[in-house]
VEXGUBA-541561 format. One record per atom (N, C-alpha, C): atom name; x, y, z; residue in one letter. Coordinates in pm, 1 decimal. Example, Ala and Ser with C-alpha at 12.3 -4.5 7.8 and 13.67 -1.06 7.14 Angstrom:
<atom><name>N</name><px>1319.0</px><py>-569.0</py><pz>780.0</pz><resn>a</resn></atom>
<atom><name>CA</name><px>1230.0</px><py>-450.0</py><pz>780.0</pz><resn>a</resn></atom>
<atom><name>C</name><px>1320.0</px><py>-330.0</py><pz>780.0</pz><resn>a</resn></atom>
<atom><name>N</name><px>1285.0</px><py>-225.0</py><pz>708.0</pz><resn>s</resn></atom>
<atom><name>CA</name><px>1367.0</px><py>-106.0</py><pz>714.0</pz><resn>s</resn></atom>
<atom><name>C</name><px>1290.0</px><py>3.0</py><pz>787.0</pz><resn>s</resn></atom>
//
This chain:
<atom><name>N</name><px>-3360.7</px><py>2217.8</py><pz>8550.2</pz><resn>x</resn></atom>
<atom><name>CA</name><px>-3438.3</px><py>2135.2</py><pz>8640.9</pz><resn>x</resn></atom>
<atom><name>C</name><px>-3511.1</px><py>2225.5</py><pz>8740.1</pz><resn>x</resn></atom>
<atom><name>N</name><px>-3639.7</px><py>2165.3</py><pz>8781.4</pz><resn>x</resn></atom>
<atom><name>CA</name><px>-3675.0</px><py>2258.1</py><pz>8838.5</pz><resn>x</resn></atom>
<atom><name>C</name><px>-3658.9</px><py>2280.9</py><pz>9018.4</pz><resn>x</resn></atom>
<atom><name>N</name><px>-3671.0</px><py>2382.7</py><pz>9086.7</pz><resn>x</resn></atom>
<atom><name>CA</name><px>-3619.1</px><py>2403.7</py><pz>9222.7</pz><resn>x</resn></atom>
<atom><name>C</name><px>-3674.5</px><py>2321.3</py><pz>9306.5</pz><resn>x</resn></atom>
<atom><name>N</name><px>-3835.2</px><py>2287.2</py><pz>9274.5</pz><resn>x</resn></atom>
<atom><name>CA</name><px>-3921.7</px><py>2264.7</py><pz>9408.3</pz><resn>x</resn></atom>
<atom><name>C</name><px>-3832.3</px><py>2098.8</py><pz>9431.9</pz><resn>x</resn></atom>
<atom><name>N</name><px>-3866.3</px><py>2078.4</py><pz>9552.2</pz><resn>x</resn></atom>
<atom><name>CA</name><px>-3878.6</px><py>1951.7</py><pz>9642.8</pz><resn>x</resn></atom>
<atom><name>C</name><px>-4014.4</px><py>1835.8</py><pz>9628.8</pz><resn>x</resn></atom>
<atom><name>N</name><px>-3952.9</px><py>1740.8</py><pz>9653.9</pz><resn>x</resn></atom>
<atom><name>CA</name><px>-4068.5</px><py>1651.6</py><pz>9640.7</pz><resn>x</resn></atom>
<atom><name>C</name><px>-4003.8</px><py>1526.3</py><pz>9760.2</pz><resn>x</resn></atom>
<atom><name>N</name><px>-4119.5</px><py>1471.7</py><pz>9802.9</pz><resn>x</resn></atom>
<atom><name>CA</name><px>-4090.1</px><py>1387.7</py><pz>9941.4</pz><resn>x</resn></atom>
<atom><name>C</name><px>-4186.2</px><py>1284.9</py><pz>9934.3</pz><resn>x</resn></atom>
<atom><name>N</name><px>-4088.0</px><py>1140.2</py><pz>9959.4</pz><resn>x</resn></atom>
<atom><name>CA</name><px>-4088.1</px><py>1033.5</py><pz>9928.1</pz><resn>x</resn></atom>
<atom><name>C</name><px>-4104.0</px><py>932.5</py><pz>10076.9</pz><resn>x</resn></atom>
<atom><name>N</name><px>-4214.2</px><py>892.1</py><pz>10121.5</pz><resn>x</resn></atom>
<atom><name>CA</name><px>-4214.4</px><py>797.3</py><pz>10190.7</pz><resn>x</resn></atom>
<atom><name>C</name><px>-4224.5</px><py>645.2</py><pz>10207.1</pz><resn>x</resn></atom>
<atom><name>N</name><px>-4205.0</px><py>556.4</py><pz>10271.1</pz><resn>x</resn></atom>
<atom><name>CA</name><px>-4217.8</px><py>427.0</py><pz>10209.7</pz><resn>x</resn></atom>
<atom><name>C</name><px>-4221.6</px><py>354.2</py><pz>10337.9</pz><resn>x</resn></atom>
<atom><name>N</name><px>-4358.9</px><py>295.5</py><pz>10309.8</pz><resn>x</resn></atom>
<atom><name>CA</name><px>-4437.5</px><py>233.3</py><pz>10422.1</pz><resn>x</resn></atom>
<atom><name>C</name><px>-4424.7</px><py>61.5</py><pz>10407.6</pz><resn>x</resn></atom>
<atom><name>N</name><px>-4432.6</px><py>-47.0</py><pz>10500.4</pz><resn>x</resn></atom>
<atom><name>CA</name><px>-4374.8</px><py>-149.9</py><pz>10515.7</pz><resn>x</resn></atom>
<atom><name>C</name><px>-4475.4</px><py>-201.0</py><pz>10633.4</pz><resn>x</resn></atom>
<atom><name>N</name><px>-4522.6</px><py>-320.3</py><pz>10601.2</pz><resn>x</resn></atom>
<atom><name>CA</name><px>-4588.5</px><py>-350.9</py><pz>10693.2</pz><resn>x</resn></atom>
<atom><name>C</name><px>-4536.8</px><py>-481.0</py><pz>10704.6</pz><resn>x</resn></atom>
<atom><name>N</name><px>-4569.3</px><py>-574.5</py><pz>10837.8</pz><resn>x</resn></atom>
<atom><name>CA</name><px>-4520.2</px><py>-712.3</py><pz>10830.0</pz><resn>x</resn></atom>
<atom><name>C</name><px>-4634.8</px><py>-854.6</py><pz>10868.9</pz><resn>x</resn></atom>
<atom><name>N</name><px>-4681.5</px><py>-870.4</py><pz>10770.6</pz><resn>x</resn></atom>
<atom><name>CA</name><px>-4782.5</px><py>-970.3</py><pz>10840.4</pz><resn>x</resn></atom>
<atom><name>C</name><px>-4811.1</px><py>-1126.0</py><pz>10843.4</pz><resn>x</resn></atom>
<atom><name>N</name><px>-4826.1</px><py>-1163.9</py><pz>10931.7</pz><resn>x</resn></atom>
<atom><name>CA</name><px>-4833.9</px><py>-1299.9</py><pz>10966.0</pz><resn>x</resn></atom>
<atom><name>C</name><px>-4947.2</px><py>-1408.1</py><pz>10962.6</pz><resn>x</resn></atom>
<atom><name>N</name><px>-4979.0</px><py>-1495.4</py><pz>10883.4</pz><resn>x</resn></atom>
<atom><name>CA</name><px>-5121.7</px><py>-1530.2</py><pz>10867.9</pz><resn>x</resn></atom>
<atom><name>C</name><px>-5057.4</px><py>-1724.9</py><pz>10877.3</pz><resn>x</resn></atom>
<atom><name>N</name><px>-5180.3</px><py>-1784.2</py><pz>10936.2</pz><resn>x</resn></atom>
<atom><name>CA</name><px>-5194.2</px><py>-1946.0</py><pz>10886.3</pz><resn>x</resn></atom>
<atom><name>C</name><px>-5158.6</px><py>-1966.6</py><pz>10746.7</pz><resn>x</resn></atom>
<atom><name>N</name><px>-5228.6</px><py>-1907.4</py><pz>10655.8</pz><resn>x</resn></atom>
<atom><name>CA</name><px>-5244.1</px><py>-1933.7</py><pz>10535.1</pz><resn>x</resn></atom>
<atom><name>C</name><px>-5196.7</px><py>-1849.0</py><pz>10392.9</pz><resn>x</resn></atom>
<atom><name>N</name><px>-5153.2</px><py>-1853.3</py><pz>10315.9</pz><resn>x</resn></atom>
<atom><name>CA</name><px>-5086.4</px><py>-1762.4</py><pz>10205.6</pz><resn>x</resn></atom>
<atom><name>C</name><px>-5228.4</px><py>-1726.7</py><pz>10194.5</pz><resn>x</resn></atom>
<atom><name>N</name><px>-5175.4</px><py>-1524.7</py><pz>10202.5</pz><resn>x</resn></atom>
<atom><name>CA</name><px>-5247.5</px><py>-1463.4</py><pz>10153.0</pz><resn>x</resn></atom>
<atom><name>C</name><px>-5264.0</px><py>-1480.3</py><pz>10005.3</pz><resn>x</resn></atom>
<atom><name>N</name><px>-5388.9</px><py>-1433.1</py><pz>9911.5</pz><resn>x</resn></atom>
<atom><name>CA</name><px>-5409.6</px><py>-1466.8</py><pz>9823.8</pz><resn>x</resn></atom>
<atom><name>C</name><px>-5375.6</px><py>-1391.8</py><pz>9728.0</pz><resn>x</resn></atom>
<atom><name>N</name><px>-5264.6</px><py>-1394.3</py><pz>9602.5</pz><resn>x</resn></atom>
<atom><name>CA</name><px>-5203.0</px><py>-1317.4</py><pz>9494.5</pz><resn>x</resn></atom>
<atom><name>C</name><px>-5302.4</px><py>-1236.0</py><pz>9491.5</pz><resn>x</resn></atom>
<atom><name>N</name><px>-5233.7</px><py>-1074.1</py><pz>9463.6</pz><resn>x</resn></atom>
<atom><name>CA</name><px>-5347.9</px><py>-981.2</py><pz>9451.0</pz><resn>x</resn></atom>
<atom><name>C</name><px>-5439.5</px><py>-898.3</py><pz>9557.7</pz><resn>x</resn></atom>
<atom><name>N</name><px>-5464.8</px><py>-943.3</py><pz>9661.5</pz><resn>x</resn></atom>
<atom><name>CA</name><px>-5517.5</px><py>-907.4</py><pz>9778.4</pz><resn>x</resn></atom>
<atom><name>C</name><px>-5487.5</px><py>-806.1</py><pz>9772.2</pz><resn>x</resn></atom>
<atom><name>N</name><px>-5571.7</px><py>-684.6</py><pz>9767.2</pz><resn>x</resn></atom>
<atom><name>CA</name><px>-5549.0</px><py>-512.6</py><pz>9789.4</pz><resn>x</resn></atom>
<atom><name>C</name><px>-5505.4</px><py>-489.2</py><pz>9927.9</pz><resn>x</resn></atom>
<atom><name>N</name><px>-5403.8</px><py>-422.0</py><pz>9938.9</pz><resn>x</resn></atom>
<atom><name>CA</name><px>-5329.0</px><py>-369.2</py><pz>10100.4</pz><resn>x</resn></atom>
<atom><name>C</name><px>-5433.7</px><py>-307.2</py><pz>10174.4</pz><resn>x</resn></atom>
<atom><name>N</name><px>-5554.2</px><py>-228.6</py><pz>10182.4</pz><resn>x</resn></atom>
<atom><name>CA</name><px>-5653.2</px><py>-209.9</py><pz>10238.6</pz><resn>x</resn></atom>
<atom><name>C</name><px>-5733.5</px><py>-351.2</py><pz>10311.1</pz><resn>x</resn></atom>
<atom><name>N</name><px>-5750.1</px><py>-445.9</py><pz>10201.8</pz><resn>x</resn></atom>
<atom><name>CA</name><px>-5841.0</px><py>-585.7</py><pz>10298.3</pz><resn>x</resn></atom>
<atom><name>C</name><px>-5731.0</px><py>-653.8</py><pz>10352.1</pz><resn>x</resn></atom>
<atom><name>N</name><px>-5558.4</px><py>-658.9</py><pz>10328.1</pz><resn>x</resn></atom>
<atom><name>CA</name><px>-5503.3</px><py>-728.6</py><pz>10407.4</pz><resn>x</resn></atom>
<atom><name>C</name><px>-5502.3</px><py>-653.7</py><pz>10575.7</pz><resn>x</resn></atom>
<atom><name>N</name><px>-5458.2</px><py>-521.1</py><pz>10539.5</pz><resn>x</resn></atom>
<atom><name>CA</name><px>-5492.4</px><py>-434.7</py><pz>10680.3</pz><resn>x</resn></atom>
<atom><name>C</name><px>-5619.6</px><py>-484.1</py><pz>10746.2</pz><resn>x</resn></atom>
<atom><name>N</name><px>-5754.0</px><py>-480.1</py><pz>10681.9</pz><resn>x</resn></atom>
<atom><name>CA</name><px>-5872.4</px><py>-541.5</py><pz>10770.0</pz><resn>x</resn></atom>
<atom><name>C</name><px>-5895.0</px><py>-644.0</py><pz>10799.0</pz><resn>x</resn></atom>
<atom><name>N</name><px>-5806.6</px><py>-727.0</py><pz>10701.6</pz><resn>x</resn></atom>
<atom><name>CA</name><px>-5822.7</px><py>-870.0</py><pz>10785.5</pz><resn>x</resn></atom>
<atom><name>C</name><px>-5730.2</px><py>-860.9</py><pz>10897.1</pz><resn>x</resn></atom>
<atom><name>N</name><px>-5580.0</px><py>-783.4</py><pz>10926.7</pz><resn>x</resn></atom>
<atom><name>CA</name><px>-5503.1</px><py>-805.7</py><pz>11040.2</pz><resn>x</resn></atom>
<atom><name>C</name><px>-5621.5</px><py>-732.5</py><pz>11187.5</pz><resn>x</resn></atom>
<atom><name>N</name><px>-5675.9</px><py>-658.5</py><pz>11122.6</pz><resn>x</resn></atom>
<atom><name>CA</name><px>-5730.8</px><py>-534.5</py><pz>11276.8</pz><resn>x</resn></atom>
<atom><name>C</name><px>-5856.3</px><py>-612.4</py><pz>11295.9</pz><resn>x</resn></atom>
<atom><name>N</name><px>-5932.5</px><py>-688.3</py><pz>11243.3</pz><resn>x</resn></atom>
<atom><name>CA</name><px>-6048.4</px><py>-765.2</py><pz>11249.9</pz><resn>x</resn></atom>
<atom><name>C</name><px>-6054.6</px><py>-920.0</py><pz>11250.1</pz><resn>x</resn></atom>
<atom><name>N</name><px>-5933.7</px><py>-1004.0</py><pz>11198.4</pz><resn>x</resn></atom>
<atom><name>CA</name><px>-5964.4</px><py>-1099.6</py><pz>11112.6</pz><resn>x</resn></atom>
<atom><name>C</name><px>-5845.5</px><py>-1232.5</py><pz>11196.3</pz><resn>x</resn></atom>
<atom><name>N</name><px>-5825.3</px><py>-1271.6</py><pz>11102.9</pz><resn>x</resn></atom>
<atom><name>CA</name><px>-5702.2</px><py>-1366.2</py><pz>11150.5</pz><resn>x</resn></atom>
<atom><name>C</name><px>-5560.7</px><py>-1378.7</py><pz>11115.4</pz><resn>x</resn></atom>
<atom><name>N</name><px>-5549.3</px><py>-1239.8</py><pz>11052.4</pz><resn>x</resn></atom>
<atom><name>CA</name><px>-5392.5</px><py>-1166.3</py><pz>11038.8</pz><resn>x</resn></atom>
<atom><name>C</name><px>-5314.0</px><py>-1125.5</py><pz>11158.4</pz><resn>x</resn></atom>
<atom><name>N</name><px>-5197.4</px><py>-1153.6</py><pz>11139.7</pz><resn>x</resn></atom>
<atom><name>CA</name><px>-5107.4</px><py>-1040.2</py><pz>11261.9</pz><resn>x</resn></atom>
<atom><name>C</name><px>-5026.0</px><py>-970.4</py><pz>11175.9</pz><resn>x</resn></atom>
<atom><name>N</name><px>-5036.9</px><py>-854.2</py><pz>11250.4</pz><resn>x</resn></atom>
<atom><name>CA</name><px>-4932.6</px><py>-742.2</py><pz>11171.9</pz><resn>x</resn></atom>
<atom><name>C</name><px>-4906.6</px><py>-624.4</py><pz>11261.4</pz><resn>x</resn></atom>
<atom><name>N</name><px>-4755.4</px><py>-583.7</py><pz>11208.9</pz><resn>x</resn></atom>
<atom><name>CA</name><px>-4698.4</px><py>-495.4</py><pz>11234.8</pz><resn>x</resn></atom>
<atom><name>C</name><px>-4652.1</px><py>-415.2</py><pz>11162.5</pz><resn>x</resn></atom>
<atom><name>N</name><px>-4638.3</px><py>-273.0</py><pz>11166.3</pz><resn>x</resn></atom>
<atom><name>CA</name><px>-4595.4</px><py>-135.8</py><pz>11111.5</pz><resn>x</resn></atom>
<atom><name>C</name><px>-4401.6</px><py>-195.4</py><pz>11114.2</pz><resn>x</resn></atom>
<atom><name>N</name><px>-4374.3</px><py>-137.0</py><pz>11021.5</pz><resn>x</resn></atom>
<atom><name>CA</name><px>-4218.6</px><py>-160.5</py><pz>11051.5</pz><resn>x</resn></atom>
<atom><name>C</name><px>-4179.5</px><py>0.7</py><pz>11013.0</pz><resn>x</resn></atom>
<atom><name>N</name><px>-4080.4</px><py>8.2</py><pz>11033.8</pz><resn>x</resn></atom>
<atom><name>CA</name><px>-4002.8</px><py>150.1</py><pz>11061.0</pz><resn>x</resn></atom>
<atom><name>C</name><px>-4032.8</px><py>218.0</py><pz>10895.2</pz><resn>x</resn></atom>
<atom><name>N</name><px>-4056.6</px><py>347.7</py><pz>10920.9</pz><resn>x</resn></atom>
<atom><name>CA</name><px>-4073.0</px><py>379.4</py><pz>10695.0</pz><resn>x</resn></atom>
<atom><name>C</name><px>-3940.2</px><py>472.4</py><pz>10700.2</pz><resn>x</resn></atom>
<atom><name>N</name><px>-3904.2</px><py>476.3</py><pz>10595.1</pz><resn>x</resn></atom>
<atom><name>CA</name><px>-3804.3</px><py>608.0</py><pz>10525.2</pz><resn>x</resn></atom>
<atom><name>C</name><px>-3864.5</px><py>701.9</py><pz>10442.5</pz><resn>x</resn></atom>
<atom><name>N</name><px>-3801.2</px><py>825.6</py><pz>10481.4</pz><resn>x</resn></atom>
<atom><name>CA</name><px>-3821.2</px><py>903.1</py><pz>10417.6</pz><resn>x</resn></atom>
<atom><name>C</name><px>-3712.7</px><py>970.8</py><pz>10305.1</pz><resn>x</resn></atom>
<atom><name>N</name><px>-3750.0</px><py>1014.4</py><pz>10215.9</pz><resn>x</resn></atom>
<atom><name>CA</name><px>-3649.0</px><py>1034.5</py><pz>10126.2</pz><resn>x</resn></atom>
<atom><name>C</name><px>-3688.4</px><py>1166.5</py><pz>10012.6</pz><resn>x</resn></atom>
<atom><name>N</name><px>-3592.2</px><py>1264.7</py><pz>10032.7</pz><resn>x</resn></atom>
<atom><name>CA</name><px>-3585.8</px><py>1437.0</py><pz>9981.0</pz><resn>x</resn></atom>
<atom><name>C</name><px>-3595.7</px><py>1399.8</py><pz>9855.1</pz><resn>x</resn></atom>
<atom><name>N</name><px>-3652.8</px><py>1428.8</py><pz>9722.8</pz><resn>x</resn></atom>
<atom><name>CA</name><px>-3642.2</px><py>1397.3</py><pz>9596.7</pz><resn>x</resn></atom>
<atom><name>C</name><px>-3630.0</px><py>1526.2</py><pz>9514.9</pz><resn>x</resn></atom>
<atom><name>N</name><px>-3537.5</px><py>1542.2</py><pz>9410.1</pz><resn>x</resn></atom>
<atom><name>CA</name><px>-3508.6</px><py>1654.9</py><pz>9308.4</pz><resn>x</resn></atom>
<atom><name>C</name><px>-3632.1</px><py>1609.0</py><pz>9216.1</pz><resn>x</resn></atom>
<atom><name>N</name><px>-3607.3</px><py>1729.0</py><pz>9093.7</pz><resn>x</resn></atom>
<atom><name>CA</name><px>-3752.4</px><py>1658.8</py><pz>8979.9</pz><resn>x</resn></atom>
<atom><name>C</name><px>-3686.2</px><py>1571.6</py><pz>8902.4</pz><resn>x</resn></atom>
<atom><name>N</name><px>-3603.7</px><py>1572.1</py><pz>8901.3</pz><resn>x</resn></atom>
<atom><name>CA</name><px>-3540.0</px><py>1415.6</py><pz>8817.7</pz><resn>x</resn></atom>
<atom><name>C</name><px>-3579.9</px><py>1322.2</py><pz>8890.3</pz><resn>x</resn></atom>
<atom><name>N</name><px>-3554.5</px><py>1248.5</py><pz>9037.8</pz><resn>x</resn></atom>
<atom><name>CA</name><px>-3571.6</px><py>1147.9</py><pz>9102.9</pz><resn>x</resn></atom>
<atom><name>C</name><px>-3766.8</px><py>1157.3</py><pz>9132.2</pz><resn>x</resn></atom>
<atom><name>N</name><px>-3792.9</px><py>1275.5</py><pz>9125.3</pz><resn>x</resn></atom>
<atom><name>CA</name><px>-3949.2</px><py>1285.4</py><pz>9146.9</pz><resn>x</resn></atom>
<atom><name>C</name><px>-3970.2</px><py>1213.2</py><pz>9009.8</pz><resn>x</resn></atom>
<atom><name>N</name><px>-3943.1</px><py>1258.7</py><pz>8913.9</pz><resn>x</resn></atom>
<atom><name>CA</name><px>-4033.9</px><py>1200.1</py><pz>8768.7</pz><resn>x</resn></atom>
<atom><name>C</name><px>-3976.3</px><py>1066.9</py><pz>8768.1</pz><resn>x</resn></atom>
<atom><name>N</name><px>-3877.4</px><py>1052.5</py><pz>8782.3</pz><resn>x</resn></atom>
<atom><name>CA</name><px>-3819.2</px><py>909.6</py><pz>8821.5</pz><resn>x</resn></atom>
<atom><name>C</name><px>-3936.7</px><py>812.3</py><pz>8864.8</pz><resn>x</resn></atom>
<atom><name>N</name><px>-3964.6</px><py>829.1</py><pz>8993.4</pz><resn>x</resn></atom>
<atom><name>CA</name><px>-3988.1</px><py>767.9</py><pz>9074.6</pz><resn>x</resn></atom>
<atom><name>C</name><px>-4137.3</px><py>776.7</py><pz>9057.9</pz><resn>x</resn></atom>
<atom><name>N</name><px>-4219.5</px><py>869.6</py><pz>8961.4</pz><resn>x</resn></atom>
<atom><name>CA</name><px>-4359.3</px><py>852.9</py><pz>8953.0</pz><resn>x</resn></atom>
<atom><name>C</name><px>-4333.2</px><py>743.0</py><pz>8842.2</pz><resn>x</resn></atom>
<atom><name>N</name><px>-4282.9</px><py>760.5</py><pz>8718.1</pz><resn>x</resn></atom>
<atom><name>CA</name><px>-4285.7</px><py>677.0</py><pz>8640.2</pz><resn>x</resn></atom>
<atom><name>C</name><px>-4298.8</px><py>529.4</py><pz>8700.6</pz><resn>x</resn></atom>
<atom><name>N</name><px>-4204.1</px><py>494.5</py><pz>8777.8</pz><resn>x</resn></atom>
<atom><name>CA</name><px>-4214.7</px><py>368.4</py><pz>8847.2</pz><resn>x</resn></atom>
<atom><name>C</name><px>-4313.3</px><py>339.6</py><pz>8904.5</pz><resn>x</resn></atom>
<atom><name>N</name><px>-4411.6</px><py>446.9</py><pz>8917.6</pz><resn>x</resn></atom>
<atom><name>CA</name><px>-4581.4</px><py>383.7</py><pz>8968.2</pz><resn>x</resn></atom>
<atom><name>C</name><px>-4672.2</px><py>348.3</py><pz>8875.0</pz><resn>x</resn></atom>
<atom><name>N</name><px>-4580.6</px><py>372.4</py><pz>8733.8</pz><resn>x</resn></atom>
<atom><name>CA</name><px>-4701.5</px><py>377.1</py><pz>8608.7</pz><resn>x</resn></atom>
<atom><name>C</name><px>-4743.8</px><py>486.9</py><pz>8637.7</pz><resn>x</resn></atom>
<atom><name>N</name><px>-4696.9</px><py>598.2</py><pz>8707.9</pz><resn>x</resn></atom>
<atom><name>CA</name><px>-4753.7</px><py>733.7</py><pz>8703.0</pz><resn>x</resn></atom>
<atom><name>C</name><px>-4735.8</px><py>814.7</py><pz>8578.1</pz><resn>x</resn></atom>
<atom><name>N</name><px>-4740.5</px><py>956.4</py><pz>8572.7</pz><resn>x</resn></atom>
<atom><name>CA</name><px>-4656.3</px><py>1041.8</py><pz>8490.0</pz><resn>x</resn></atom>
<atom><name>C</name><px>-4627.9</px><py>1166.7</py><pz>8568.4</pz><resn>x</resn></atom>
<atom><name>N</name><px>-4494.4</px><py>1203.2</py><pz>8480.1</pz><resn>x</resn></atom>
<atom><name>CA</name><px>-4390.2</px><py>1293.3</py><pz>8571.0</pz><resn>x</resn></atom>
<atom><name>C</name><px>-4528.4</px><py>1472.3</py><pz>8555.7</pz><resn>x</resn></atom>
<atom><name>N</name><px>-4616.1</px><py>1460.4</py><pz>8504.6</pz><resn>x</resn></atom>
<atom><name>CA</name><px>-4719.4</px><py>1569.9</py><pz>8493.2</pz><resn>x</resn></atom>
<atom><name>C</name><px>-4826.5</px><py>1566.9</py><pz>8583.2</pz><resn>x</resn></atom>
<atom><name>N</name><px>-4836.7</px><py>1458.7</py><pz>8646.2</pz><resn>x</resn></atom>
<atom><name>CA</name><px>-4905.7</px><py>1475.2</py><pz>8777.1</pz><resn>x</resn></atom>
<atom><name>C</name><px>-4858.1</px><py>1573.6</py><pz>8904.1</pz><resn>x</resn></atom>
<atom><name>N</name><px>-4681.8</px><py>1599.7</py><pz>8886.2</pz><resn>x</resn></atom>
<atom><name>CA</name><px>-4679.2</px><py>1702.7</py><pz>8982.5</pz><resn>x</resn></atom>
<atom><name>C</name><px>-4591.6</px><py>1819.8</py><pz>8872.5</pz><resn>x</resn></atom>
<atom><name>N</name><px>-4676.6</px><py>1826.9</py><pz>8773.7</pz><resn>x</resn></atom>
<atom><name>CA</name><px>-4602.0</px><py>1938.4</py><pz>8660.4</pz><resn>x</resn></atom>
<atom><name>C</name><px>-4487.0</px><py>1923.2</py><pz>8592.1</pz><resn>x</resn></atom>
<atom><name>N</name><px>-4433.2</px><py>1782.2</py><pz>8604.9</pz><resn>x</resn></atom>
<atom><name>CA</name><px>-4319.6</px><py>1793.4</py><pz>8548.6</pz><resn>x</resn></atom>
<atom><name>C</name><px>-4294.8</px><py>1759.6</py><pz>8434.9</pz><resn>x</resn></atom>
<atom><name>N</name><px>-4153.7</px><py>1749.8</py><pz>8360.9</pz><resn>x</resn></atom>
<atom><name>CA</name><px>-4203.2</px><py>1669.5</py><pz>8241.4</pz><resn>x</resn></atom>
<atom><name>C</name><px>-4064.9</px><py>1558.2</py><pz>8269.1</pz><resn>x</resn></atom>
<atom><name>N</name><px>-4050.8</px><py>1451.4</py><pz>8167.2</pz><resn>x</resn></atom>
<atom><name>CA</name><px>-3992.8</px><py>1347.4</py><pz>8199.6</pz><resn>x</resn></atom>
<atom><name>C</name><px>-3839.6</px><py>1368.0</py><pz>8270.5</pz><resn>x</resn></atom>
<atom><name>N</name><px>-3755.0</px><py>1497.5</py><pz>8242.7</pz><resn>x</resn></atom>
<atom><name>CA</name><px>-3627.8</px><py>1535.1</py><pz>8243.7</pz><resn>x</resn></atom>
<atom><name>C</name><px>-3624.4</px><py>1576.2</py><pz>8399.2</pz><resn>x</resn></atom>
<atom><name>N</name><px>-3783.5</px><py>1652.9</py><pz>8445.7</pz><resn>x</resn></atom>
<atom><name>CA</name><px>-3709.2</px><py>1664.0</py><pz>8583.3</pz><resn>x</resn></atom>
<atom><name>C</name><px>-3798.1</px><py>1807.7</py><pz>8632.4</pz><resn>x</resn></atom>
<atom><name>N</name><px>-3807.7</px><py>1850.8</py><pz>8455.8</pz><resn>x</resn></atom>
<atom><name>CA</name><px>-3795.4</px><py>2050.2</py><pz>8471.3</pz><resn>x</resn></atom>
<atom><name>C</name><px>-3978.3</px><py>2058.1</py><pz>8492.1</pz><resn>x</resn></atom>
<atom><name>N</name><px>-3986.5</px><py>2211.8</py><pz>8547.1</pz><resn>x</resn></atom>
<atom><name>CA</name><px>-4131.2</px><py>2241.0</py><pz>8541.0</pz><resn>x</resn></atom>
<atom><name>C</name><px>-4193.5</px><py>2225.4</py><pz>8355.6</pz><resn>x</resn></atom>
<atom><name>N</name><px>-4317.9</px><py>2172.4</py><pz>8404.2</pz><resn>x</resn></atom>
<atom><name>CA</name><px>-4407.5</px><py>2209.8</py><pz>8261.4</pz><resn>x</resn></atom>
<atom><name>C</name><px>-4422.3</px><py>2332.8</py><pz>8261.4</pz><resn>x</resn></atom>
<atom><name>N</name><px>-4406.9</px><py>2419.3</py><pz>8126.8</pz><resn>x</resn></atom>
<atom><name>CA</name><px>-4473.2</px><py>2527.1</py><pz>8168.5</pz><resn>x</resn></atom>
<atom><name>C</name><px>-4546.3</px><py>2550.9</py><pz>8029.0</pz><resn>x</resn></atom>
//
């Protein structure tokens, strides 16, 4: 496996509207509707979290990423 580090943040916002936002709404226009519009929102506290290349490829996969976006391959280890 390979040595390097990889770092994991996770952002949370909380927002409050009259009306259900609409399935799908990209997190960019819900943000502009709260700072412009007729949203309320708040930042809530994020975590951070140290990741090995196992939990890194892990955890890209879960974006529909791939573990070769930061060199890795599915197990964890450098591509080389």
């Amino acid at each position: 496996m390979t040595d390097r580090l990889f770092y994991k943040k996770v952002l949370a916002i909380e927002v409050l509207s009259e009306e259900p936002i609409p399935e799908g709404m990209e997190v960019d226009s819900i943000i502009e509707q709260a700072i412009t519009g007729d949203y309320s929102m708040r930042v809530l506290p994020s975590t951070d979290t140290v990741l090995n290349g196992k939990e890194a490829a892990d955890a890209l996969l879960e974006q529909a990423s791939d573990p070769g976006f930061f060199g890795l391959t599915h197990e964890g280890n450098d591509n080389e």
